[in-house]
C-alpha positions as CSV (number, residue, x, y, z in Angstrom):
1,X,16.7,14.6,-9.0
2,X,13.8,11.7,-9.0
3,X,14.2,9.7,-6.0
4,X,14.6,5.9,-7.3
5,X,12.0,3.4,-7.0
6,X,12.7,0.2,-5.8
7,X,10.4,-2.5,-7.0
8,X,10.7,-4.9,-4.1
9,X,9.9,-2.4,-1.5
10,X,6.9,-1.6,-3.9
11,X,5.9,-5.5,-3.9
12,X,5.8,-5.3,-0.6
13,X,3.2,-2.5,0.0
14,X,1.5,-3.7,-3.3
15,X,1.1,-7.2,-1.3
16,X,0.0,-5.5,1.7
17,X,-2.5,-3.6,-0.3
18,X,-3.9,-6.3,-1.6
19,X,-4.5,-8.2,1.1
20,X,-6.0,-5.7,2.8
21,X,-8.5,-5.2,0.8
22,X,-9.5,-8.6,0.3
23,X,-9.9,-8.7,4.7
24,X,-11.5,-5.6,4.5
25,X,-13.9,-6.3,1.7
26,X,-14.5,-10.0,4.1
27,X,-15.2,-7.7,7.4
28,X,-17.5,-5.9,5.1
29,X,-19.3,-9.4,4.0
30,X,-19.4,-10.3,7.7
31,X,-21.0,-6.5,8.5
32,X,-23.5,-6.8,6.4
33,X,-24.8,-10.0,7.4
34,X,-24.1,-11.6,4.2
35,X,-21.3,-14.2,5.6
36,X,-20.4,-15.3,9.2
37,X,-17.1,-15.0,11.2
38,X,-15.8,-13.5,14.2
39,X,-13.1,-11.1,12.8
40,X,-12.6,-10.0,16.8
41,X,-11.8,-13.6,17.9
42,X,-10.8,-16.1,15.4
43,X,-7.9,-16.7,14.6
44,X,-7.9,-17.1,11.1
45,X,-8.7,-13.6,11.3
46,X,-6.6,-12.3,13.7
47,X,-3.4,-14.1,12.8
48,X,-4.3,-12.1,9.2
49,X,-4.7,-8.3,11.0
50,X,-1.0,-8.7,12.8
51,X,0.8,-10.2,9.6
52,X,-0.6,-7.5,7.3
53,X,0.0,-4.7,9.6
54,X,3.1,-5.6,10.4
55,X,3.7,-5.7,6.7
56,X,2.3,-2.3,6.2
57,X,4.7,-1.2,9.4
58,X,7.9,-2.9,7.9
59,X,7.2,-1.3,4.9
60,X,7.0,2.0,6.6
61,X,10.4,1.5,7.7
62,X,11.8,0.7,5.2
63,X,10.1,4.1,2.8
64,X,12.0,5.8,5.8
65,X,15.5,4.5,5.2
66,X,15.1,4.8,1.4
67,X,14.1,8.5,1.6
68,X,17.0,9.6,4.4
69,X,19.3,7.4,1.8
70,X,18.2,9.7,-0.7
71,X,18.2,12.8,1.3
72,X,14.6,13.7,1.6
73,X,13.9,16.9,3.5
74,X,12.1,17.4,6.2
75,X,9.5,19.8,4.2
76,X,8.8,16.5,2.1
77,X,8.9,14.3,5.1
78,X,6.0,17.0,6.9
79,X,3.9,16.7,4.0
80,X,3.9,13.3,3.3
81,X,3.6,13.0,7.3
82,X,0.9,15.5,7.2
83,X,-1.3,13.3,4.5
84,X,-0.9,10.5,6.9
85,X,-2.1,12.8,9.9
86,X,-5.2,13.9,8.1
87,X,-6.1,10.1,6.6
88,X,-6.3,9.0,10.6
89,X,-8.3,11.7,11.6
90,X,-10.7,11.1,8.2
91,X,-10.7,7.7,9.9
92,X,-11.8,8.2,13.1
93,X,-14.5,10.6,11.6
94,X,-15.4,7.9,9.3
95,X,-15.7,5.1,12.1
96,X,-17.6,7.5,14.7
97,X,-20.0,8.1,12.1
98,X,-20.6,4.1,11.8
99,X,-19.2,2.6,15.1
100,X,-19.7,5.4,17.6
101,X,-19.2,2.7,20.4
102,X,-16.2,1.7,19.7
103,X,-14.3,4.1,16.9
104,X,-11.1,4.3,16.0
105,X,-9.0,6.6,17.6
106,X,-6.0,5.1,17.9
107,X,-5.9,2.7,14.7
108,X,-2.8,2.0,12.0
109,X,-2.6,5.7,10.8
110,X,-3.1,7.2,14.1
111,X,-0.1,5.0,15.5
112,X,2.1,5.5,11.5
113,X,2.0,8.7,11.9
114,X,3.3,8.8,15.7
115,X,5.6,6.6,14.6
116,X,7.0,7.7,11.8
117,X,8.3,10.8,13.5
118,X,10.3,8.6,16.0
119,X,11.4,6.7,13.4
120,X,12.9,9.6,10.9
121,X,14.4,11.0,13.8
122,X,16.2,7.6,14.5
123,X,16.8,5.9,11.0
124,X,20.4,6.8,10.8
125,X,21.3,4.7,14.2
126,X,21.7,1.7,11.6
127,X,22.0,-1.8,12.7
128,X,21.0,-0.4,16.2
129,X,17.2,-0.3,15.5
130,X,17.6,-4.3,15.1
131,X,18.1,-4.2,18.9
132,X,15.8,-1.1,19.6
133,X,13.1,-3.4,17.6
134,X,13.5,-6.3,19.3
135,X,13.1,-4.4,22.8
136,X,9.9,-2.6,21.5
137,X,8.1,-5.4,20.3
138,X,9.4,-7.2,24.1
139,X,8.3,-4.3,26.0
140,X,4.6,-5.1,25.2
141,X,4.6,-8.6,26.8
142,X,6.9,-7.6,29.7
143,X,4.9,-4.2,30.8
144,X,1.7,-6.3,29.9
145,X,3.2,-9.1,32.6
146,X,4.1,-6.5,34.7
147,X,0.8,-4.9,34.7
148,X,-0.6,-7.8,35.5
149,X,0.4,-8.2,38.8
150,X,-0.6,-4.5,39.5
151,X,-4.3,-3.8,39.0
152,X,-4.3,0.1,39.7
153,X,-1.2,0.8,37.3
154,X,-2.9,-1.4,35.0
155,X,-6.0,0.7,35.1
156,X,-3.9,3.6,34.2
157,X,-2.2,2.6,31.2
158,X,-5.8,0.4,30.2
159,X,-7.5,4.3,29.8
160,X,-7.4,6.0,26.7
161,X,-4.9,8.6,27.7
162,X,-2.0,6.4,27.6
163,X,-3.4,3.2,26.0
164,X,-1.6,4.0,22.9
165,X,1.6,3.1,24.1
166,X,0.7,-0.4,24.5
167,X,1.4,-1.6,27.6
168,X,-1.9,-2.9,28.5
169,X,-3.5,-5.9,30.0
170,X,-6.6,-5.1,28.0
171,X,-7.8,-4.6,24.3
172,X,-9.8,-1.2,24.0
173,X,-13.1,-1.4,22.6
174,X,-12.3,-0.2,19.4
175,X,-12.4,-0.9,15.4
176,X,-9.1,-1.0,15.1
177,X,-5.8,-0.8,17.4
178,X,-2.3,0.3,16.6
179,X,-0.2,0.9,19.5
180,X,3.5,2.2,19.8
181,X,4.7,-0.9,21.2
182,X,5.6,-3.5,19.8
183,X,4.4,-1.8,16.4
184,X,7.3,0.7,16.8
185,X,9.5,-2.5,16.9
186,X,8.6,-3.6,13.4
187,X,9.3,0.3,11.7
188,X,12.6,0.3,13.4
189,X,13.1,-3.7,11.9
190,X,12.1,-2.2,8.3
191,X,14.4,1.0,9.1
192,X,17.4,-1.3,10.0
């Protein structure tokens, strides 16, 4: 049986897409010294990353509810996983090769693919994930706050090994920076 389409949800990622490439194609002005912005500290900027990666995320979500709704295997789920897996590594290759100071190794598909495991293993907790959401996406400002206060703790979760959770109380140097938290929060939101 076809699993069925449903054009919203398509919208959605279509829009994301989109926009996407119209930011990327601008960092790509900006890199090649043919316009000028700050894409690290402007807001016009930033306020765009977080809005279209958390529309990329939702949408995530919701593809996971959709395919357990329709019964999807876990066979399809591992390759369609696995395709994600191997696009983040391309990535990182990809940005070492061109920003080998500050390279993505933790980015969108690095933390989508962590993520996406957690999330098929949880969709079918229902209106739950609302909650678990809303305490994801909190658990980044509270364990950032927390940190702050506590300046060798912070300078354990700041290192690479466990930056990618999130609870940090400062960016990493890199291209690009997907954490768990709160990103988890907005999967679970498009799962619910």
């Amino acid at each position: 049986m076809q699993p069925q389409r449903y054009s919203a949800i398509d919208s959605l990622r279509g829009l994301a897409m989109v926009w996407m490439t119209v930011f990327h194609f601008s960092f790509d002005l900006n890199y090649f010294g043919l316009i000028r912005q700050n894409f690290y500290h402007d807001p016009v900027w930033t306020w765009q990353r977080t809005l279209i990666v958390s529309l990329f995320m939702f949408c995530a979500g919701l593809g996971q509810a959709v395919a357990l709704a329709q019964g999807q295997a876990w066979p399809r789920f591992w390759r369609r996983w696995a395709q994600v897996a191997l696009c983040a590594l391309l990535v990182s290759l990809g940005s070492w090769l061109v920003f080998p100071n500050s390279f993505i190794y933790f980015g969108v598909l690095h933390g989508l693919a962590l993520m996406l495991i957690v999330v098929r293993m949880s969709a079918h907790w229902g209106r739950v994930l609302w909650w678990l959401g809303a305490l994801a996406v909190a658990s980044k400002f509270v364990g950032a706050w927390l940190l702050e206060s506590n300046v060798a703790l912070a300078g354990v979760f700041n290192a690479p090994a466990l930056n990618w959770l999130g609870w940090i109380t400062q960016k990493p140097f890199t291209e690009d920076y997907a954490p768990l938290f709160p990103w988890l929060g907005v999967v679970w939101w498009g799962a619910a």
